[in-house]
LOBA-491442 format. One record per residue (C-alpha): residue number from 1; residue in one letter; x, y, z. Coordinates in steps of 0.5 Angstrom, whole numbers. Each point is the difference from the previous one (the first is absolute). Example, Ala and Ser with C-alpha at 12.3 -4.5 7.8 and 13.67 -1.06 7.14 Angstrom:
LOBA-491442
+-----+------+-------+-------+-------+
! pos ! code !  east ! north !    up !
+-----+------+-------+-------+-------+
!   1 !    A !    25 !    -9 !    16 !
!   2 !    S !     2 !     7 !    -2 !
+-----+------+-------+-------+-------+
END
This chain:
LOBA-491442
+-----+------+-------+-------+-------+
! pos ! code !  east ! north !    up !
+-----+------+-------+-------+-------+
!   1 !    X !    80 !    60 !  -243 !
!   2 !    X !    -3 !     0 !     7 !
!   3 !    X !     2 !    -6 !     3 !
!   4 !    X !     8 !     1 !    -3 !
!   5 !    X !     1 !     7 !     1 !
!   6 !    X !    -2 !    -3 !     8 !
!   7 !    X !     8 !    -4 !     0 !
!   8 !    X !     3 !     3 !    -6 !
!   9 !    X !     4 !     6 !     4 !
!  10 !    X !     3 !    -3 !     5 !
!  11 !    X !     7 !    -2 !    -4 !
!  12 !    X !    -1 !     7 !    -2 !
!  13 !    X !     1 !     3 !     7 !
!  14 !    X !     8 !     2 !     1 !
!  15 !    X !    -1 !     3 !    -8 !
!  16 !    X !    -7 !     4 !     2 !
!  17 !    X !     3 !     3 !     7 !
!  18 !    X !     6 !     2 !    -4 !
!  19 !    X !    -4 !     4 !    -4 !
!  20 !    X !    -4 !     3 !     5 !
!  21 !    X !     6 !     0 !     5 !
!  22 !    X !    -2 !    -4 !     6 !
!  23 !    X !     2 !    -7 !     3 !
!  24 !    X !    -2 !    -5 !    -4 !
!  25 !    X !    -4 !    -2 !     7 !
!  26 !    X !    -6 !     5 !    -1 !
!  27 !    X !    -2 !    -1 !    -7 !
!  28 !    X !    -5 !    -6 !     4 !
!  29 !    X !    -3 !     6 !     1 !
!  30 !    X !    -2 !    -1 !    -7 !
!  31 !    X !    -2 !    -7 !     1 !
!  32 !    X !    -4 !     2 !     6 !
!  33 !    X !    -4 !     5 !    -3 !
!  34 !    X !    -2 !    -4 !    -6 !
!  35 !    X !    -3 !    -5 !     4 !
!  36 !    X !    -3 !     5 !     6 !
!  37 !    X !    -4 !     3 !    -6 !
!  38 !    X !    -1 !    -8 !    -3 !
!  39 !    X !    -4 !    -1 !     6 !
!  40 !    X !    -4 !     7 !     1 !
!  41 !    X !    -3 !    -1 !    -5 !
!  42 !    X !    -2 !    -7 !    -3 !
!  43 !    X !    -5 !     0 !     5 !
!  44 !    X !    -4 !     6 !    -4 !
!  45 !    X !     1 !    -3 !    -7 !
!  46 !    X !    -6 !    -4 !    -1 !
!  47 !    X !    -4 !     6 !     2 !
!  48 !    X !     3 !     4 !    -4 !
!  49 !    X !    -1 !    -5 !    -5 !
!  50 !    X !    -8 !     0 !     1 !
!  51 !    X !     0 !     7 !     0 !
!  52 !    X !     4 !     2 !    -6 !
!  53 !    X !     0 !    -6 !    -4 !
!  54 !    X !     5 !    -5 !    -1 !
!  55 !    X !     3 !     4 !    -6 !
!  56 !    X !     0 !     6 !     2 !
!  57 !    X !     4 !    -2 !     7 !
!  58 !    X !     5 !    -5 !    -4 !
!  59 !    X !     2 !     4 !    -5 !
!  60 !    X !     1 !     6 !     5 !
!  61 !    X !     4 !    -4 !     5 !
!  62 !    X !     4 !    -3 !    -6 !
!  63 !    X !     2 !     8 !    -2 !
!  64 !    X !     2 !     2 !     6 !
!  65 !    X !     3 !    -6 !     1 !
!  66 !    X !     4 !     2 !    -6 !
!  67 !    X !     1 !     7 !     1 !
!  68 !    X !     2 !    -2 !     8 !
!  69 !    X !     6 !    -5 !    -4 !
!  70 !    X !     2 !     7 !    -4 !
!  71 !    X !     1 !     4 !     6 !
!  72 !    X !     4 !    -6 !     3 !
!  73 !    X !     6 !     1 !    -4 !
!  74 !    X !     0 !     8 !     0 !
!  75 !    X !     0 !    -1 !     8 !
!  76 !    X !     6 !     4 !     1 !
!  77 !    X !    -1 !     0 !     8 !
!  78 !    X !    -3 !    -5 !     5 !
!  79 !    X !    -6 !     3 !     1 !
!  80 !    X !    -2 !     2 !    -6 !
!  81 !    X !     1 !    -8 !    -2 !
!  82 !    X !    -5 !    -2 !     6 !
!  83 !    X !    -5 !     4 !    -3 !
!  84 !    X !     0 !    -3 !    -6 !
!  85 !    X !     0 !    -6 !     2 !
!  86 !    X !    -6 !     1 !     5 !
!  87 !    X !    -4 !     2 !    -6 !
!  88 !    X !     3 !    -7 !    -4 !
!  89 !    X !    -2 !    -3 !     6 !
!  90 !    X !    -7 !     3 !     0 !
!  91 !    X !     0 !    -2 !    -8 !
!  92 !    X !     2 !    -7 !     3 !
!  93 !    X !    -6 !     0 !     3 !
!  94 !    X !    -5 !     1 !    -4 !
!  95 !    X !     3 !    -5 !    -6 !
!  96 !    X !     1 !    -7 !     3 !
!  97 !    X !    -7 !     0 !     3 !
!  98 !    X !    -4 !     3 !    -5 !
!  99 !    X !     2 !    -4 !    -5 !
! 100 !    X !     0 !    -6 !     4 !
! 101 !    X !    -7 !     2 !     1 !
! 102 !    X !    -2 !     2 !    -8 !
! 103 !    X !     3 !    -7 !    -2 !
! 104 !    X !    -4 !    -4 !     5 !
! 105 !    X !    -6 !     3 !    -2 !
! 106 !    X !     2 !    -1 !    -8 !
! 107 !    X !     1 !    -7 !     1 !
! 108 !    X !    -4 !    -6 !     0 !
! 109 !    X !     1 !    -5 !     5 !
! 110 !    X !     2 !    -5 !    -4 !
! 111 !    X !     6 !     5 !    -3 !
! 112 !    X !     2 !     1 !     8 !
! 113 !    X !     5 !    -3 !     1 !
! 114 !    X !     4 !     2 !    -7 !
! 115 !    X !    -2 !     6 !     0 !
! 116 !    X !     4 !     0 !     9 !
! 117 !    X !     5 !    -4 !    -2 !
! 118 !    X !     3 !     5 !    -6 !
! 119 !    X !    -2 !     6 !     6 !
! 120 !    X !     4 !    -3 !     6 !
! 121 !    X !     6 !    -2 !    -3 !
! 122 !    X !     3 !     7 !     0 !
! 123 !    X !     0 !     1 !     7 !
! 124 !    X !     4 !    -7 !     1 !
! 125 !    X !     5 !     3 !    -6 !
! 126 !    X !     1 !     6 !     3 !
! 127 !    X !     3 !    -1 !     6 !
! 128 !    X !     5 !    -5 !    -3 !
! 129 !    X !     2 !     6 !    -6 !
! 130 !    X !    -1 !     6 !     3 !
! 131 !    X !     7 !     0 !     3 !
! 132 !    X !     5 !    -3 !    -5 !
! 133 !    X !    -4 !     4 !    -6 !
! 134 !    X !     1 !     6 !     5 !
! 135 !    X !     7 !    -1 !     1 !
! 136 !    X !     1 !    -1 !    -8 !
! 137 !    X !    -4 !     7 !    -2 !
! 138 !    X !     4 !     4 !     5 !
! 139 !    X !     6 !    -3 !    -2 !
! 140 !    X !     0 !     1 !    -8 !
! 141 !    X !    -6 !     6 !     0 !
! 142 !    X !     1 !     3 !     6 !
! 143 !    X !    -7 !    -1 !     7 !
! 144 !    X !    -3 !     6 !    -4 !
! 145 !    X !    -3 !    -6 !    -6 !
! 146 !    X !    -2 !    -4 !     6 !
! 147 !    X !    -7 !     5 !     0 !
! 148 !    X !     0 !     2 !    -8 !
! 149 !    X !     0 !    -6 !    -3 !
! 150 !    X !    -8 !     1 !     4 !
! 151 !    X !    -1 !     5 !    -5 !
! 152 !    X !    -2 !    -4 !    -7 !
! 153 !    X !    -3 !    -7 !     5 !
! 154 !    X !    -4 !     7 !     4 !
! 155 !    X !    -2 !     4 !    -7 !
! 156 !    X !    -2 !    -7 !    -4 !
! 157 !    X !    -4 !    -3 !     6 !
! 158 !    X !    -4 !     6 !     1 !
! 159 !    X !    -2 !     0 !    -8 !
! 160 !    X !    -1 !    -8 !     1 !
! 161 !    X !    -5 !     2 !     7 !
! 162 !    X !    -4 !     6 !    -5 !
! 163 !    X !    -1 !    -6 !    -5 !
! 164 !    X !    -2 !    -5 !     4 !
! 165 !    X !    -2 !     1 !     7 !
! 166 !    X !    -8 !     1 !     2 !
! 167 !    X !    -1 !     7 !     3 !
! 168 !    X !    -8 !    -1 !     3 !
! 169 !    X !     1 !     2 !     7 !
! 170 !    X !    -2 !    -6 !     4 !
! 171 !    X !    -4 !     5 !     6 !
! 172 !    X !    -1 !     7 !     3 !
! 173 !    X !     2 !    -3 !     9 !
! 174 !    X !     1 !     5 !     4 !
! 175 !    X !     8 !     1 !     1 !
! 176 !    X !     2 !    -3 !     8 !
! 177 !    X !     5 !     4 !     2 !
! 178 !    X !     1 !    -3 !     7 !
! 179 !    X !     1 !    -7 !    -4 !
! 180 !    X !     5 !     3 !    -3 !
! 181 !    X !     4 !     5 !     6 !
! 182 !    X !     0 !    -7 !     3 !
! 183 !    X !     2 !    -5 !    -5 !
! 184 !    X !     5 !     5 !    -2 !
! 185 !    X !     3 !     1 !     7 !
! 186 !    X !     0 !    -8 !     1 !
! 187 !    X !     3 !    -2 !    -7 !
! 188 !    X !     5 !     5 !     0 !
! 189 !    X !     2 !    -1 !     7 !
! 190 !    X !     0 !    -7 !    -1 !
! 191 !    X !     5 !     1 !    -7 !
! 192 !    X !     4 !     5 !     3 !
! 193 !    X !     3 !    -6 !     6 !
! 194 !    X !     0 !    -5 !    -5 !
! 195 !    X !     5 !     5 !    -4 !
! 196 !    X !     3 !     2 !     7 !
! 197 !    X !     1 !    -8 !     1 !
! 198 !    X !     4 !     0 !    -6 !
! 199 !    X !     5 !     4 !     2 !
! 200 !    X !     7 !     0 !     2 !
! 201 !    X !     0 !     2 !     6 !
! 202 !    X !    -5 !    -4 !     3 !
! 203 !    X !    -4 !     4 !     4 !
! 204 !    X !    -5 !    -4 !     4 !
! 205 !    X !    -4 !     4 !     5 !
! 206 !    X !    -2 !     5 !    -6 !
! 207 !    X !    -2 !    -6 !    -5 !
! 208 !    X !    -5 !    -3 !     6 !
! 209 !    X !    -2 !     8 !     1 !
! 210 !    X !    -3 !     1 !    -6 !
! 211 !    X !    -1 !    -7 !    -2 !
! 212 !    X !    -5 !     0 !     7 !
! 213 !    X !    -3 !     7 !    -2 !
! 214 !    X !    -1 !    -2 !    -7 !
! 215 !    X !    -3 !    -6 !     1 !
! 216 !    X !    -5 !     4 !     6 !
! 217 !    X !    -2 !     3 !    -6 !
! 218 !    X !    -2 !    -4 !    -5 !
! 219 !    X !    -5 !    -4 !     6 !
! 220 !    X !    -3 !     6 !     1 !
! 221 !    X !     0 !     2 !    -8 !
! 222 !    X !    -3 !    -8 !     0 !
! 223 !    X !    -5 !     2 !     5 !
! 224 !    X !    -2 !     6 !    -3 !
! 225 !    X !    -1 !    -4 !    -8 !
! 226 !    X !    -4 !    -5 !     3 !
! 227 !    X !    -6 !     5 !     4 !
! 228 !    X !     0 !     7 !    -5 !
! 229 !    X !    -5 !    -1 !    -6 !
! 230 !    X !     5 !     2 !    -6 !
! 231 !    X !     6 !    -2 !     2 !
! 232 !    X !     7 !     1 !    -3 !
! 233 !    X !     2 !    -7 !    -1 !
! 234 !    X !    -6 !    -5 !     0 !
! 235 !    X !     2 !    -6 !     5 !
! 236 !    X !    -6 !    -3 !    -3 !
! 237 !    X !     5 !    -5 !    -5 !
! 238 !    X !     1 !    -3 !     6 !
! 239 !    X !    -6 !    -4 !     2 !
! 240 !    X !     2 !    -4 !    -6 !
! 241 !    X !     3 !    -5 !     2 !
! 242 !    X !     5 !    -2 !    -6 !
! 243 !    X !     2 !     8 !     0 !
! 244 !    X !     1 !     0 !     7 !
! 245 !    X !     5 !    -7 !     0 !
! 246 !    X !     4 !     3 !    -5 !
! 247 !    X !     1 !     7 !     4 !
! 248 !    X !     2 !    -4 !     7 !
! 249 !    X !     5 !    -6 !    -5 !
! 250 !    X !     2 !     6 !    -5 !
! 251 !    X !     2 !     5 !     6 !
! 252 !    X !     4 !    -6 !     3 !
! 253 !    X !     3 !    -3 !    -7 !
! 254 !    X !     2 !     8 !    -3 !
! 255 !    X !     3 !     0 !     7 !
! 256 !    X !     4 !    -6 !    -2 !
! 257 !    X !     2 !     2 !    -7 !
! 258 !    X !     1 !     7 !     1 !
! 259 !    X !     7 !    -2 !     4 !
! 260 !    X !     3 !    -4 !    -5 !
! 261 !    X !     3 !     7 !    -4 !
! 262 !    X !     3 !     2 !     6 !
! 263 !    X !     2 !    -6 !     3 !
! 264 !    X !     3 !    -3 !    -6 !
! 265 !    X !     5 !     6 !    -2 !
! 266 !    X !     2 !     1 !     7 !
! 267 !    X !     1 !    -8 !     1 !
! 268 !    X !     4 !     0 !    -6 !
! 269 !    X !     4 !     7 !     1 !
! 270 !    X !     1 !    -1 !     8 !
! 271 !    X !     0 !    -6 !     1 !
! 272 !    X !     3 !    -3 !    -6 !
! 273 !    X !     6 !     5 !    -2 !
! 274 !    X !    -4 !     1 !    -7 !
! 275 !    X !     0 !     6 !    -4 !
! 276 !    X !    -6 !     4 !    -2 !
! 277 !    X !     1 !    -2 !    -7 !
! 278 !    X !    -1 !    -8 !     2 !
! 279 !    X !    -4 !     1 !     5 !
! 280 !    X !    -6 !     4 !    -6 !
! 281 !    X !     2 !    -5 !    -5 !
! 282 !    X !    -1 !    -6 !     5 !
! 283 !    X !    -8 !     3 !     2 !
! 284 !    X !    -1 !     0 !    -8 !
! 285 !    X !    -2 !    -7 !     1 !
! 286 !    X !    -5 !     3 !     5 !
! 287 !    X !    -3 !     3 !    -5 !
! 288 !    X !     0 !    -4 !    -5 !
! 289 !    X !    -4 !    -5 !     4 !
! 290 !    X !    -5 !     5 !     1 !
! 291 !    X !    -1 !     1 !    -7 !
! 292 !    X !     0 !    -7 !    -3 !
! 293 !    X !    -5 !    -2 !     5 !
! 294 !    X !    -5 !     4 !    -3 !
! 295 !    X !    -2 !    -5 !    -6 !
! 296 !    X !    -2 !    -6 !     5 !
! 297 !    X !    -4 !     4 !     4 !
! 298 !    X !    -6 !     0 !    -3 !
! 299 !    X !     0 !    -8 !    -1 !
! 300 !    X !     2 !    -2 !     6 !
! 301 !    X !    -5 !     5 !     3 !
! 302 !    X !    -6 !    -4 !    -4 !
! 303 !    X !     3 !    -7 !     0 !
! 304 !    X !     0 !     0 !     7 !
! 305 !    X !    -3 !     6 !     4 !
! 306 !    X !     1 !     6 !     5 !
! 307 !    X !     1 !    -3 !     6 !
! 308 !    X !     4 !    -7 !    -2 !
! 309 !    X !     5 !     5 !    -4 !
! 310 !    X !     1 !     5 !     6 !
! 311 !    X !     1 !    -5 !     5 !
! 312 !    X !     5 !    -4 !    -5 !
! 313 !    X !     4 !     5 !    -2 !
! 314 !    X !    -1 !     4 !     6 !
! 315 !    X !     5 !    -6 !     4 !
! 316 !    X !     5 !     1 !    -6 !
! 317 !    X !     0 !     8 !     2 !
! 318 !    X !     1 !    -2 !     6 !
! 319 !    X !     5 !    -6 !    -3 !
! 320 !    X !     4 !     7 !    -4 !
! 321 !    X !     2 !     2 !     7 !
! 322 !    X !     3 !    -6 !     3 !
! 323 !    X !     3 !     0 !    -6 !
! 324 !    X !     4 !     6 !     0 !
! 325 !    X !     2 !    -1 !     8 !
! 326 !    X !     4 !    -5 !    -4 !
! 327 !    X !     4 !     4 !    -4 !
! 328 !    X !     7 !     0 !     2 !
! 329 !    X !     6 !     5 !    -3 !
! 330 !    X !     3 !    -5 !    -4 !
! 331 !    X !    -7 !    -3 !    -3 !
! 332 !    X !     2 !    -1 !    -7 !
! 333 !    X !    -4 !     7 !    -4 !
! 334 !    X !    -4 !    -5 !    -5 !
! 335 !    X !    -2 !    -3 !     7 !
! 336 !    X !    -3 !     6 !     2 !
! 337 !    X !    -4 !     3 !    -5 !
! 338 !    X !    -3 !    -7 !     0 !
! 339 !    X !    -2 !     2 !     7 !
! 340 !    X !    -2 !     8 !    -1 !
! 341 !    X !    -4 !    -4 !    -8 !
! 342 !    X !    -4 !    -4 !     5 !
! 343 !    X !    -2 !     4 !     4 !
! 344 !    X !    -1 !     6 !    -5 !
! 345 !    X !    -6 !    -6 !    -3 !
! 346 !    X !    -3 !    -2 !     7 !
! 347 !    X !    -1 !     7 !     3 !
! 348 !    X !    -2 !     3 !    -8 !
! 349 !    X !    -6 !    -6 !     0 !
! 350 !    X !    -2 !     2 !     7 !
! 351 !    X !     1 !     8 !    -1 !
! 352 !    X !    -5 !    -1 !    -5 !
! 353 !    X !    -5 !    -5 !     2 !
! 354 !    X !    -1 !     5 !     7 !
! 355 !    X !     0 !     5 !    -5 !
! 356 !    X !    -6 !    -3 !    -4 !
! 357 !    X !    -4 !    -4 !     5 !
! 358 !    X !    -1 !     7 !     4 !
! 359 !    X !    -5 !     3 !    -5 !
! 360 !    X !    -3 !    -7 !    -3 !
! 361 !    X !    -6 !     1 !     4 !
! 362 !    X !     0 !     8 !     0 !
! 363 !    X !    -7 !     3 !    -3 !
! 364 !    X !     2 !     6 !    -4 !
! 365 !    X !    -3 !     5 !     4 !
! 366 !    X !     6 !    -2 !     5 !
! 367 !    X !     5 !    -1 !    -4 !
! 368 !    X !     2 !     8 !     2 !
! 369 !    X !     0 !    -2 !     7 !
! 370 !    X !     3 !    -7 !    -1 !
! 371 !    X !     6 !     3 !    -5 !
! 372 !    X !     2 !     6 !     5 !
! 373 !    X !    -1 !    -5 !     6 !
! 374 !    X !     5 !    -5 !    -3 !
! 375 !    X !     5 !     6 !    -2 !
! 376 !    X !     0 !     4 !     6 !
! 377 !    X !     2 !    -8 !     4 !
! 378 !    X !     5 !    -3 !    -7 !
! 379 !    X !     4 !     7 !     2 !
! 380 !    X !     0 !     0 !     7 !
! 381 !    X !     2 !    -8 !    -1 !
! 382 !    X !     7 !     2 !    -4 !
! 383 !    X !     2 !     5 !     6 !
! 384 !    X !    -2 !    -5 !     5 !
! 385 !    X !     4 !    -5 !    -3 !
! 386 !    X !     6 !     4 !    -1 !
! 387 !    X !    -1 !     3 !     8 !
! 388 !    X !    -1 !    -6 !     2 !
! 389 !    X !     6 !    -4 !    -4 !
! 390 !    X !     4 !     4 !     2 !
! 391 !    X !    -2 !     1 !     8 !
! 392 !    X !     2 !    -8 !    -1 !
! 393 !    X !     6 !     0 !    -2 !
! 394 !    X !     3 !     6 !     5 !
! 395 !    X !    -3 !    -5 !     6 !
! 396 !    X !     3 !    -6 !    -3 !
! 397 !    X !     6 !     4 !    -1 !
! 398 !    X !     0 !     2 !     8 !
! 399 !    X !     0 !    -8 !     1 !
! 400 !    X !     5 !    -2 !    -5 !
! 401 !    X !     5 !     6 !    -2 !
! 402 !    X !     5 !     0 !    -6 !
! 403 !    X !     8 !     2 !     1 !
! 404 !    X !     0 !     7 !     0 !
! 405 !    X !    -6 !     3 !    -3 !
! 406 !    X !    -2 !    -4 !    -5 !
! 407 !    X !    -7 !    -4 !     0 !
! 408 !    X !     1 !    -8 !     2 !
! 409 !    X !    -3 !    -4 !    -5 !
! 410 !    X !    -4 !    -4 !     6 !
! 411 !    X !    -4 !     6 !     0 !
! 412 !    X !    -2 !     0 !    -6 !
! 413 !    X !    -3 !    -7 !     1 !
! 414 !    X !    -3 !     2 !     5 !
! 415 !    X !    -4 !     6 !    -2 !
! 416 !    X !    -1 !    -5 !    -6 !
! 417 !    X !    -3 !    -4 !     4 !
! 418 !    X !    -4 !     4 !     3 !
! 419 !    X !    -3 !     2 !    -7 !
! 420 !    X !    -2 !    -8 !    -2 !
! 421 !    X !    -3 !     0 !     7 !
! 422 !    X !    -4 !     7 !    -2 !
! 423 !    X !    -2 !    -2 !    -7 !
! 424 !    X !    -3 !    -8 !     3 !
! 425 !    X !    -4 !     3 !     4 !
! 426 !    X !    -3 !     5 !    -5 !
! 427 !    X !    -2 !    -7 !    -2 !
! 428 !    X !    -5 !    -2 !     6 !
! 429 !    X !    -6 !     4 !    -2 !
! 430 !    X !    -1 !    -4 !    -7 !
! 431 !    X !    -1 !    -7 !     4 !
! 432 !    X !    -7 !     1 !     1 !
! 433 !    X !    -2 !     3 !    -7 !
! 434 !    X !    -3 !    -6 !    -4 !
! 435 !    X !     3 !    -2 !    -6 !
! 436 !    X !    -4 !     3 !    -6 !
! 437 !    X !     0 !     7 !     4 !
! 438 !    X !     2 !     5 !    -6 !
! 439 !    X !    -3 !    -5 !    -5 !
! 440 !    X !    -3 !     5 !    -4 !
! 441 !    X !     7 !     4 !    -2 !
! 442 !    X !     5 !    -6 !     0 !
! 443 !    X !    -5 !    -4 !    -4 !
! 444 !    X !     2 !    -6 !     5 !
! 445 !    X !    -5 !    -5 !     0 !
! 446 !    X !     1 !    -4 !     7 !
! 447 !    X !    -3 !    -7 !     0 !
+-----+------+-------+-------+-------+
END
């Protein structure tokens, strides 16, 4: 529900401002604000959790979830619309990462990397198949249906989180508010410039402004964390060396592969002349890679380890953008989606190998910290790839202008290469892990 309702709307923009009688242009302010609210409050959620209880935090957010998604499609003006879809950014934020957390508490270390592989593939599906089923359900039903179709996931999920879902408080600390004043001032700020990037026009003194401020935030929040007694997030997952590998390489590989989605539909609709229709169907093998890749996971983890897995698979990652530079508008279609089906299986292999490795050395009493650290940055990766995907491909569009005002295609390779670049130096942190590191989830027996 969360991770759709982030990519769904956007092809239901022009029918949405119809019905609120705006331009199609200010509806982003939907989108921002979900996101703002998004990064606010993540940070909260492992506290809430601690305080209240898995369950009674789970369930509660996946109700308001569920009736922020209802006030949604009875929006009858803008502002009434982002209201509501700061109360679902709020929900947002109290699902995915305190159901990361209950999982990983659930789970034993030998399941993990089943049990992180079923979780991680909807967030590499979403992106892919928001816009098209976006574009499908506006067409046939109308943009209300976009947000009802919440209603039964939403209702049967919170009977599901009453059954299964522990509810025993994890502790009673202190709530820090300066933590998070700070670390929602910097998230927020850093999210907002991320969003501002993305935008056409390009406006680049207010995204250095605020991604300057946001990042003078979250330094300060940092130093905050590390030096109150009962701090909002707790830092200490990091002093584990396979935890902190994994935020380092994983912030850099999400980065990487949270550009593909935007570049792609634009590579295929600016730079090739394609129709959106052709553009969603060809980023259908995208994700099919994506979702046949989850049965070989556990295997090759086992057979050959962490380490030597990432390393590997992380070159092929790296081997999907140079790939795409290649493309052509009269590469035949088939040729294509063999192209996105590969590096839908690399960068699946790899979203959930980081994804698992992160918490193989995680105690459980700091699995609640480890869990809101690692989703605070997994969402800050996905605005920073999308920013940063696009600040390359306008710089590479002032070196290489299209006639008129389209996008060269030799922009587009540029800016693709710059995230193979970003996506292989998400690799140098793994050279020095030694080969076994991990073993006790991976079930790899180095010799």
């Amino acid at each position: 529900m969360e991770l759709l309702d982030s990519t769904v709307m956007t092809t239901a923009l022009p029918q949405m401002a119809q019905s609120f009688g705006t331009a199609p242009v200010h509806l982003s302010i939907g989108v921002s604000a979900y996101l703002l609210a998004l990064a606010v409050f993540i940070p909260i959620s492992g506290w809430l959790a601690d305080r209240f209880g898995p369950r009674q935090v789970f369930g509660g957010a996946i109700l308001l979830f569920t009736l922020a998604s209802v006030l949604c499609s009875l929006s009858t003006s803008l502002w009434f619309f982002t209201f509501a879809r700061v109360l679902q950014g709020l929900g947002g934020a109290m699902m995915v990462p305190v159901g990361r957390m209950v999982v990983l508490r659930a789970t034993p270390k030998d399941k993990l990397v089943t049990a992180i592989a079923t979780l991680t593939w909807p967030a590499l599906g979403a992106p892919v198949l928001g816009p098209p089923l976006g574009a499908l359900i506006t067409t046939h039903w109308g943009w209300h249906w976009i947000f009802l179709l919440n209603v039964p996931f939403g209702l049967l999920g919170f009977v599901l989180t009453l059954r299964l879902v522990d509810g025993a408080p994890g502790g009673r600390r202190g709530f820090d508010t300066v933590g998070f004043i700070l670390s929602g001032v910097g998230c927020s700020a850093l999210m907002y410039a991320c969003n501002l990037a993305a935008q056409t026009p390009f406006m680049a003194s207010a995204v250095l402004l605020w991604g300057l401020g946001g990042v003078g935030a979250l330094w300060l929040a940092v130093r905050h964390l590390r030096r109150t007694p009962h701090p909002l997030v707790d830092l200490d997952a990091l002093r584990i060396p396979t935890f902190a590998v994994a935020m380092r390489g994983g912030l850099l590989f999400r980065m990487a592969i949270n550009s593909a989605p935007f570049l792609l539909p634009l590579l295929f609709q600016l730079g090739f002349g394609y129709s959106a229709t052709t553009s969603g169907t060809l980023l259908l093998a995208l994700f099919a890679g994506n979702l046949l890749m989850k049965p070989a996971t556990t295997p090759l983890m086992k057979a050959w380890g962490f380490r030597t897995v990432l390393l590997v698979n992380g070159v092929m990652v790296a081997l999907g953008f140079v790939l795409c530079m290649a493309l052509r508008p009269d590469t035949p279609y088939l040729v294509t989606m063999a192209v996105l089906f590969f590096t839908g299986l690399s960068r699946s292999m790899q979203f959930t190998g980081f994804s698992t490795f992160s918490f193989c050395d995680i105690p459980p009493e700091r699995m609640s910290g480890a869990s809101t650290l690692s989703s605070i940055l997994t969402q800050m990766s996905a605005g920073l790839g999308v920013a940063l995907g696009a600040v390359m491909l306008r710089a590479a569009s002032v070196w290489f202008p299209a006639a008129g005002h389209g996008v060269s295609v030799t922009a587009f390779r540029l800016a693709f290469l710059g995230m193979a670049l970003i996506s292989a130096a998400g690799l140098l942190d793994l050279l020095p892990l030694p080969r076994n590191a991990g073993a006790a989830v991976s079930g790899h027996q180095a010799a």
